[in-house]
C-alpha positions, 0 to 999 in steps of 0.5 A: 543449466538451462532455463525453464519455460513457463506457459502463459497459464503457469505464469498467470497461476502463479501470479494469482498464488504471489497475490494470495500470499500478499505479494510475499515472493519467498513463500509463493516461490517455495510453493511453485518451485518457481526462482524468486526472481522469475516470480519478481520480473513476472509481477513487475511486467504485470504491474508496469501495465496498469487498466487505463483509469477512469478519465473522471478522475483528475490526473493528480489523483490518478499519479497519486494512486499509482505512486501509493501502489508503487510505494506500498508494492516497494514496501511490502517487498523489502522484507522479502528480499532483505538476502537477495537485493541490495537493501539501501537501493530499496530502501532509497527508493521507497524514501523517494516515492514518499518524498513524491507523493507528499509532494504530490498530496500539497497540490491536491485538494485534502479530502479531510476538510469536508469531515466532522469529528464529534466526541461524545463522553459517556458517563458510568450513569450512561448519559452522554456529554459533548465535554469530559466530566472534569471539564463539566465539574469545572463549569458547575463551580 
């Protein structure tokens, strides 16, 4: 048995076919006829070398940012290998990454707090209330 070799063109278009397909290796693979784990290294080397970011952004945000994509590519990613890797190693990793970017979110400014949430009732009549009928019933009595 001897190994394929796959044109920078091949690799790339198969890279854009994983992407369409939501990163599912399974499908993508079947569709190329390219080895799942191939298809797995070739996107691990791509995103191991991410574009340089904005250097306006704080260093925390940026680790945030990249954790999140880490954790949502770990996630996305262990219903695809559910036969082929060890499940708990995934799954413990994805537990740390969490673990990390909830640590990582403490230290950084919540971005919630400038937001104002107004509710608004509306009547069958269509008039609109800042308070629930009920709560309006009271008040009158």
């Amino acid at each position: 048995m001897h190994r394929r070799r796959y044109t920078a063109a091949e690799k790339q278009a198969a890279l854009a076919r994983l992407r369409e397909n939501s990163g599912n290796v399974r499908i993508t693979s079947a569709e190329t006829g390219i080895n799942p784990r191939t298809l797995r290294a070739w996107a691990q080397r791509q995103q191991s070398a991410p574009a340089p970011p904005p250097e306006s952004e704080p260093v925390e945000a940026r680790l945030r940012d990249l954790l999140m994509d880490n954790i949502l590519r770990l996630a996305d990613s262990l219903e695809a290998t559910i036969d082929d890797a060890p499940l708990n190693q995934r799954a413990s990793a994805l537990a740390q990454l969490i673990d990390r970017l909830l640590k990582l979110a403490d230290k950084l400014p919540d971005e919630q707090r400038d937001h104002v949430l107004r509710m608004e009732y509306v009547d069958p009549d269509g008039s609109v209330h800042a308070t629930p009928p009920w709560a309006r019933e009271r008040s009158e009595s």
